[in-house]
DODO-720935 format. One record per residue (C-alpha): residue in three letters; chain; y, x, z. Coordinates in nm, 2 decimals, always signed. Layout:
BEGIN
ZAVO  resn  chain       v       u       w
ZAVO   ala      A       Y       X       Z
...
end
This chain:
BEGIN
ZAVO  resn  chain       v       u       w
ZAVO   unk      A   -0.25   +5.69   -1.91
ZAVO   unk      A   +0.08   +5.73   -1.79
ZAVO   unk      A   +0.22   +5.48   -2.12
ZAVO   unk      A   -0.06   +5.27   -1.93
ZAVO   unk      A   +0.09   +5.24   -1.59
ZAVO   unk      A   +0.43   +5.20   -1.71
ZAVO   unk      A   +0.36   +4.89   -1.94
ZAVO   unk      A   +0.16   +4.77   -1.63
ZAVO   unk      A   +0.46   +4.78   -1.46
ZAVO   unk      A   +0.71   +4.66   -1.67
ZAVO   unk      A   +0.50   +4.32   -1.72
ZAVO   unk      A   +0.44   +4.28   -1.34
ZAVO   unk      A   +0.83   +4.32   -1.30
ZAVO   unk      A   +0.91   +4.05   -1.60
ZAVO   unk      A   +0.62   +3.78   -1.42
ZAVO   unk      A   +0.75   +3.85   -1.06
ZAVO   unk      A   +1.10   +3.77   -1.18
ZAVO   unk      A   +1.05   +3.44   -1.45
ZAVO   unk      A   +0.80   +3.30   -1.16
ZAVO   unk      A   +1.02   +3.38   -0.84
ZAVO   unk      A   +0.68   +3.26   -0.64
ZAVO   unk      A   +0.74   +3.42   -0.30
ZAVO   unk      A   +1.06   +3.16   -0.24
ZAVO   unk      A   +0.88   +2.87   -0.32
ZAVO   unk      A   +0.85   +2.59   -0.07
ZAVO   unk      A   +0.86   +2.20   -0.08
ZAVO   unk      A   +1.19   +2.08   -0.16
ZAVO   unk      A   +1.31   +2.40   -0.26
ZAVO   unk      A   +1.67   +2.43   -0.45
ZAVO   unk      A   +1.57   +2.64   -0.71
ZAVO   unk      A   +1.26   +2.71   -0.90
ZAVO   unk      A   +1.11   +2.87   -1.25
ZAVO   unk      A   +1.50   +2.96   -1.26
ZAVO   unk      A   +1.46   +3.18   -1.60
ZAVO   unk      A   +1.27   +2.91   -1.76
ZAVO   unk      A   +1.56   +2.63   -1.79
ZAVO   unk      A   +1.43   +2.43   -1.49
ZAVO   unk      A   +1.64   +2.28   -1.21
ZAVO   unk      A   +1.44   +2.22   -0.86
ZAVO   unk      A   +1.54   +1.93   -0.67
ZAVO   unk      A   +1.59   +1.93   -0.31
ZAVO   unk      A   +1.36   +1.66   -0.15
ZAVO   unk      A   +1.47   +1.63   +0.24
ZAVO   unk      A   +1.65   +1.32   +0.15
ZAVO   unk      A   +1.33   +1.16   +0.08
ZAVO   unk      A   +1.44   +1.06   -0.29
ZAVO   unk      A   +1.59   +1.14   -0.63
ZAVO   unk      A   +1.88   +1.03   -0.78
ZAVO   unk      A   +1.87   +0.97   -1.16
ZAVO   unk      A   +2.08   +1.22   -1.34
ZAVO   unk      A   +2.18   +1.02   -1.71
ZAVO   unk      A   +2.06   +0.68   -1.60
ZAVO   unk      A   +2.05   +0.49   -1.28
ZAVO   unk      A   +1.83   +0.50   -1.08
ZAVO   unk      A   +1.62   +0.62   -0.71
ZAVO   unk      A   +1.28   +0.77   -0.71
ZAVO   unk      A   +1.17   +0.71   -0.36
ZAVO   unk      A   +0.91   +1.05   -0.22
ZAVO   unk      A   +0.64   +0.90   -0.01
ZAVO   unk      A   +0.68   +1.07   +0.35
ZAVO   unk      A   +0.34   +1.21   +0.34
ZAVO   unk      A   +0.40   +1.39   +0.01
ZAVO   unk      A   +0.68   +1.56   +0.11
ZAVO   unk      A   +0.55   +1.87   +0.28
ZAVO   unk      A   +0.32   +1.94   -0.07
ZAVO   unk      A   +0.57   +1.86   -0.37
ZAVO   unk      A   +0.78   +2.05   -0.57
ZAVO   unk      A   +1.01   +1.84   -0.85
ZAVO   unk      A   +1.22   +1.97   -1.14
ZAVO   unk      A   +1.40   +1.82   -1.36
ZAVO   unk      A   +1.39   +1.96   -1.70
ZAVO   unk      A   +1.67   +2.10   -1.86
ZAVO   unk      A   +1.66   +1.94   -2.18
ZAVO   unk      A   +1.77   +2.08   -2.55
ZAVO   unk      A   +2.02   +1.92   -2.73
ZAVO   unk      A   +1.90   +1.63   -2.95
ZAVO   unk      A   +1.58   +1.49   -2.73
ZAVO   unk      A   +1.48   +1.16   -2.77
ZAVO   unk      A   +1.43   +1.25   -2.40
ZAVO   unk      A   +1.67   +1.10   -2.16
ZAVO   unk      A   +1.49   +1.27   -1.85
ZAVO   unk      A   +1.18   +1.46   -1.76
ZAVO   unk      A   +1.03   +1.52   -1.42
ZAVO   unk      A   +0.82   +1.76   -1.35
ZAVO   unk      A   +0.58   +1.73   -1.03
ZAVO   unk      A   +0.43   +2.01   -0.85
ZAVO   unk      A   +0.15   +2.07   -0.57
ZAVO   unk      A   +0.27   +2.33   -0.40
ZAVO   unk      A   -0.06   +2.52   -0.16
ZAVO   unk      A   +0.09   +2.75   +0.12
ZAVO   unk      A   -0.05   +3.03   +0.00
ZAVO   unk      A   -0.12   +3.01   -0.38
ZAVO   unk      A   +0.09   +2.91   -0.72
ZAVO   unk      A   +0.24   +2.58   -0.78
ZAVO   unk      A   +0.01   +2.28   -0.95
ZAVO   unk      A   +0.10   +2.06   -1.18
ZAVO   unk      A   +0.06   +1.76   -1.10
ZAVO   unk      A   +0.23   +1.50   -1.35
ZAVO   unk      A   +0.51   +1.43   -1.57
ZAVO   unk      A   +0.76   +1.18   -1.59
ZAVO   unk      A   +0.94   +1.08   -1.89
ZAVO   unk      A   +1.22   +0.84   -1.96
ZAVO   unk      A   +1.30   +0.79   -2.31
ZAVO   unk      A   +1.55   +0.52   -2.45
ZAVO   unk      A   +1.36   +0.18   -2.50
ZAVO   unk      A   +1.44   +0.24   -2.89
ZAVO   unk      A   +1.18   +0.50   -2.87
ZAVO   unk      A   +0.92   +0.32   -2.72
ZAVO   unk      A   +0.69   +0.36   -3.01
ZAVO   unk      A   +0.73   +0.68   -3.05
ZAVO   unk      A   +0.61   +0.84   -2.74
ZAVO   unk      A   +0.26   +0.91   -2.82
ZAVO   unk      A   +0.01   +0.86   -2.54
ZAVO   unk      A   +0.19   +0.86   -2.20
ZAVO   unk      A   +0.12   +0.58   -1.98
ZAVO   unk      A   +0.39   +0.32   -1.90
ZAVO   unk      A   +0.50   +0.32   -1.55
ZAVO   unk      A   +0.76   +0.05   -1.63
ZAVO   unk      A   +1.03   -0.08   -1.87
ZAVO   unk      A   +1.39   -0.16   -1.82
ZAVO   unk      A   +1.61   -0.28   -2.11
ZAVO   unk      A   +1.75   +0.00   -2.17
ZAVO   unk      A   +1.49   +0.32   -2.10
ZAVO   unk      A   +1.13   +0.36   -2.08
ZAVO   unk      A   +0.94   +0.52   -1.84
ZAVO   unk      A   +0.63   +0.73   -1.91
ZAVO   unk      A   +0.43   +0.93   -1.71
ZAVO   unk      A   +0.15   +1.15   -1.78
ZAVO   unk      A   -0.10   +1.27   -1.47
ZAVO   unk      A   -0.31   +1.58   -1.48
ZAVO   unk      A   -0.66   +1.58   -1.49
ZAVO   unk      A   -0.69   +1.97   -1.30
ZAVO   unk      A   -0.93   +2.03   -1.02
ZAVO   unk      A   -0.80   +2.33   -0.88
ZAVO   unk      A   -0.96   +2.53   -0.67
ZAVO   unk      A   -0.81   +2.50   -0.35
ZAVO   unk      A   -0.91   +2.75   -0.02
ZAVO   unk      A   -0.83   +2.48   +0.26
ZAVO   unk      A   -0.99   +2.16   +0.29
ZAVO   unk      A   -0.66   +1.98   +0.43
ZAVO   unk      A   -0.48   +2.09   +0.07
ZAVO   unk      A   -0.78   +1.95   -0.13
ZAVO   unk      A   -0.80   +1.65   +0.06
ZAVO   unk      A   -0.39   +1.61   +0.01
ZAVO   unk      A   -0.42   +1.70   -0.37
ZAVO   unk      A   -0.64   +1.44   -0.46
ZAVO   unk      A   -0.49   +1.18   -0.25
ZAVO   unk      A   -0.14   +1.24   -0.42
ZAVO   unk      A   -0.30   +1.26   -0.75
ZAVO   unk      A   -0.46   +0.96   -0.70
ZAVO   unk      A   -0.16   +0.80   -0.65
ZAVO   unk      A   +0.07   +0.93   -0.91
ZAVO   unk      A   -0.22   +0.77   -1.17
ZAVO   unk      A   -0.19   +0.41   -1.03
ZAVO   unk      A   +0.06   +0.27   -1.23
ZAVO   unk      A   +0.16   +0.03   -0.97
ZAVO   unk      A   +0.20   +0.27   -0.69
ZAVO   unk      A   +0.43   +0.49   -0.85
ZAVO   unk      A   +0.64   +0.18   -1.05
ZAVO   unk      A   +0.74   +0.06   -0.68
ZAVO   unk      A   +0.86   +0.35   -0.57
ZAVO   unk      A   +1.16   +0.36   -0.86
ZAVO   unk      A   +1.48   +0.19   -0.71
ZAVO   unk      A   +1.75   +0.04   -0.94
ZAVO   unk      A   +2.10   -0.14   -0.94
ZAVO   unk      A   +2.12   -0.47   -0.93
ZAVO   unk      A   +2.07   -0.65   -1.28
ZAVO   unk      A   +1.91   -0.32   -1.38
ZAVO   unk      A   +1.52   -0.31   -1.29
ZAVO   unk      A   +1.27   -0.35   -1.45
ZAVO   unk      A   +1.13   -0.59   -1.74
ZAVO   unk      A   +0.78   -0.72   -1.78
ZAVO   unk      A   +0.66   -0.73   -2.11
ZAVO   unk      A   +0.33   -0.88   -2.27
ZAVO   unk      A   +0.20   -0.93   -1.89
ZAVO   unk      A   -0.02   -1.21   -1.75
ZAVO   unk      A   +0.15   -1.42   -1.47
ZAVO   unk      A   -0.09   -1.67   -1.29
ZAVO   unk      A   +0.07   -1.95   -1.07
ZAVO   unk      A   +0.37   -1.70   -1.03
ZAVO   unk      A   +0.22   -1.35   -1.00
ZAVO   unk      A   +0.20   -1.11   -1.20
ZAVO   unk      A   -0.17   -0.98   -1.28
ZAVO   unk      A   -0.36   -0.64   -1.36
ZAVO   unk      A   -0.40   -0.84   -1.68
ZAVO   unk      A   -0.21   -0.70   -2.03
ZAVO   unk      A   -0.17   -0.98   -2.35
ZAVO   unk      A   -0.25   -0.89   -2.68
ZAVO   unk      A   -0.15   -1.06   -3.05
ZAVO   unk      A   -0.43   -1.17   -3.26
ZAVO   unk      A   -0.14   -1.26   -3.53
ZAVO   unk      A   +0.14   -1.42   -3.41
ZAVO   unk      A   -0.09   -1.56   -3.09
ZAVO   unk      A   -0.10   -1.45   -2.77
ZAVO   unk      A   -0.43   -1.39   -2.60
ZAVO   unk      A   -0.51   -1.30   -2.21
ZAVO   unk      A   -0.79   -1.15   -2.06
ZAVO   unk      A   -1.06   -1.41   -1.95
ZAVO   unk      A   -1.16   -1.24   -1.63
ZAVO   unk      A   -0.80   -1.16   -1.52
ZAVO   unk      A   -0.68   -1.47   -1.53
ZAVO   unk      A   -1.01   -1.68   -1.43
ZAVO   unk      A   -1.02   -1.43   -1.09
ZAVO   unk      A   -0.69   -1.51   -1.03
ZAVO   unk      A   -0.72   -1.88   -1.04
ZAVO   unk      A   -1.02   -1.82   -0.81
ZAVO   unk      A   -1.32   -1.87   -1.07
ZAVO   unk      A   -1.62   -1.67   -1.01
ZAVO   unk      A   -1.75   -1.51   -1.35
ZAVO   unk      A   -2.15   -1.45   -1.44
ZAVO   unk      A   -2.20   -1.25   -1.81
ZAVO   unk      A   -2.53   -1.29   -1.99
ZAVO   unk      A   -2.55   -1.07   -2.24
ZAVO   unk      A   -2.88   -1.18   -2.39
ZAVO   unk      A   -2.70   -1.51   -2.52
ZAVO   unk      A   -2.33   -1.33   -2.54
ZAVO   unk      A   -2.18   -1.61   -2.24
ZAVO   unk      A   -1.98   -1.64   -1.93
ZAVO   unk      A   -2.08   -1.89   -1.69
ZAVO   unk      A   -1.75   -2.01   -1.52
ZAVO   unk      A   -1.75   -2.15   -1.19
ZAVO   unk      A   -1.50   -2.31   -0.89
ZAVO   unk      A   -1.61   -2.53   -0.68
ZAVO   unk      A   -1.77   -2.90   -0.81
ZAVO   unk      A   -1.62   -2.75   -1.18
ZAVO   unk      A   -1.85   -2.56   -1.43
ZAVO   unk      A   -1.83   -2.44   -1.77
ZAVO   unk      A   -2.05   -2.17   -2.01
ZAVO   unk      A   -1.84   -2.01   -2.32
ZAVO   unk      A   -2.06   -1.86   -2.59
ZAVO   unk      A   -1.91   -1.60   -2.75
ZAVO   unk      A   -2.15   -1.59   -3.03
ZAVO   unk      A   -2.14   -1.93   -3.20
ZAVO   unk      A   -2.07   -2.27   -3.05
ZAVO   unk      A   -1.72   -2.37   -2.93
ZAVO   unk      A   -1.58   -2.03   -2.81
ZAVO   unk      A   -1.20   -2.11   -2.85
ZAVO   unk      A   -1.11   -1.80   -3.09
ZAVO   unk      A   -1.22   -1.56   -2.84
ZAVO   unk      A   -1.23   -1.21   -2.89
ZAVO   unk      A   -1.35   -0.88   -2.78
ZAVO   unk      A   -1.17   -0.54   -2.72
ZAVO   unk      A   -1.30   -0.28   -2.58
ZAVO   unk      A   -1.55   -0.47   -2.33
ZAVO   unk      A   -1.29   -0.72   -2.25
ZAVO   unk      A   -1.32   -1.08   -2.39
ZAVO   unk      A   -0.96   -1.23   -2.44
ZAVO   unk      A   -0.93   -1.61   -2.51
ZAVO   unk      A   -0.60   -1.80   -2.63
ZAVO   unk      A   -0.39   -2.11   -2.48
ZAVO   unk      A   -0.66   -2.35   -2.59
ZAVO   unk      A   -0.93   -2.28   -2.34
ZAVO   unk      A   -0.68   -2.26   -2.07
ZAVO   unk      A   -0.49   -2.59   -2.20
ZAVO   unk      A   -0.90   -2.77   -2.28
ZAVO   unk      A   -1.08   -2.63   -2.04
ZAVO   unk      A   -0.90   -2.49   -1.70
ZAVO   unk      A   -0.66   -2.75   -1.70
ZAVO   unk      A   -0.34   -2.50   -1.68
ZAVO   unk      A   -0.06   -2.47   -1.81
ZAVO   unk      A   +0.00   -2.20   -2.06
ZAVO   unk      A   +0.38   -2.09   -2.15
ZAVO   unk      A   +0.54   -1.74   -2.32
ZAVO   unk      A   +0.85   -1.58   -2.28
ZAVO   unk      A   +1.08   -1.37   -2.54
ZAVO   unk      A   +0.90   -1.10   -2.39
ZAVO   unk      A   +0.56   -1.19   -2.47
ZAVO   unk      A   +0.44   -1.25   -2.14
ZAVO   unk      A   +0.21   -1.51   -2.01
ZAVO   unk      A   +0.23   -1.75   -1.76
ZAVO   unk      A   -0.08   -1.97   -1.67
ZAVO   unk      A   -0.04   -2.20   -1.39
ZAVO   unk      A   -0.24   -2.48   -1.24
ZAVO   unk      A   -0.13   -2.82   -1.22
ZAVO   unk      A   -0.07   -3.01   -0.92
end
């Protein structure tokens, strides 16, 4: 029994000591200090990059919840820098609540499964988002949990709050632009062709779209123009399906829509109407 009590507290001493949880607090200087980790100090508002340029803006209302530490990485990564973002409850262990990774753009195809949150020319960034419902006692933290979480998994969102040098920012790649802006809408290759996705683009160019899937068409429509394209036999440009989204090449846009359709080095799209 006594052997018992002793390993009990030998255990309780090593977890009080690598977790250092009674000095936590948002924006804290140092956290998880046994584990290799180096807390950031958020009153500024924002993070400096450590071995590339550039500032990660903190929303104002996230401050009083986050935690962020930067990872201390080995020698030999292929990781350039790693973020790590915490929900921290008043009264309760820290949450994670997403990574970010930046990886040199050499690597890009090696970084498994993280989503892109953008691209520069020389680093990638990644970011992975928890999918955790923790169990939270006050109704304030939950509501604040998922709001930040929420936000940290729009792609968008969290892209505009990175800051850069001049001549620095980021790149698009393989995006669809429509009469200048840039869309929700990713391109894909079907060989050496670029195809967009029909909906993305017809929305933006203010088309309204009607499926019928008993005959596999989209009924396209703007104002005194109409058109139906029949994805199962007749004239259907190439088209082609992934993943519930039909994606059509620079012939419909050129036949049909009237547009323009250019690429860039990049593989980016830009459709725009004519005057």
């Amino acid at each position: 029994m006594i052997k018992r009590i002793a390993i009990f507290i030998i255990l309780s001493s090593l977890l009080i000591n690598f977790f250092h949880i009674e000095a936590l607090h948002a924006g804290s200087i140092q956290i998880f200090s046994e584990s290799g980790f180096l807390g950031l100090d958020l009153s500024s508002g924002y993070i400096n990059g450590d071995r590339c340029e550039y500032i990660l803006n903190i929303p104002d209302d996230w401050l009083e919840y986050l935690l962020v530490e930067r990872e201390d990485l080995p020698p030999g990564t292929r990781i350039v820098e790693k973020l790590n973002i915490y929900f921290q409850p008043k009264n309760a262990y820290p949450i994670i609540l997403s990574n970010i990774f930046i990886f040199e753009t050499r690597y890009s195809d090696e970084v498994g499964s993280y989503k892109r949150v953008l691209e520069t020319d020389e680093y990638d960034f990644r970011a992975y988002v928890s999918a955790a419902e923790p169990e939270l006692s006050s109704a304030g933290e939950k509501i604040m949990f998922n709001h930040i979480i929420g936000q940290l998994g729009d792609v968008n969102f969290v892209s505009e709050l990175f800051v850069f040098p001049e001549g620095k920012g980021p790149i698009t790649k393989e995006r669809l632009f429509v009469n200048g802006t840039l869309t929700d809408g990713a391109v894909i290759h079907n060989g050496s062709r670029p195809f967009v996705p029909l909906r993305a683009a017809c929305e933006a160019l203010g088309y309204s779209l009607v499926w019928y899937g008993d005959d596999a068409s989209v009924y396209i429509e703007k104002n005194d123009f109409e058109f139906t394209l029949h994805f199962s036999g007749g004239q259907n440009f190439g088209a082609v399906r992934v993943e519930n989204n039909f994606y059509v090449p620079a012939l419909f846009f050129i036949q049909v829509l009237r547009t323009s359709f250019e690429t860039d080095r990049r593989g980016n799209v830009f459709v725009t109407e004519r005057g």
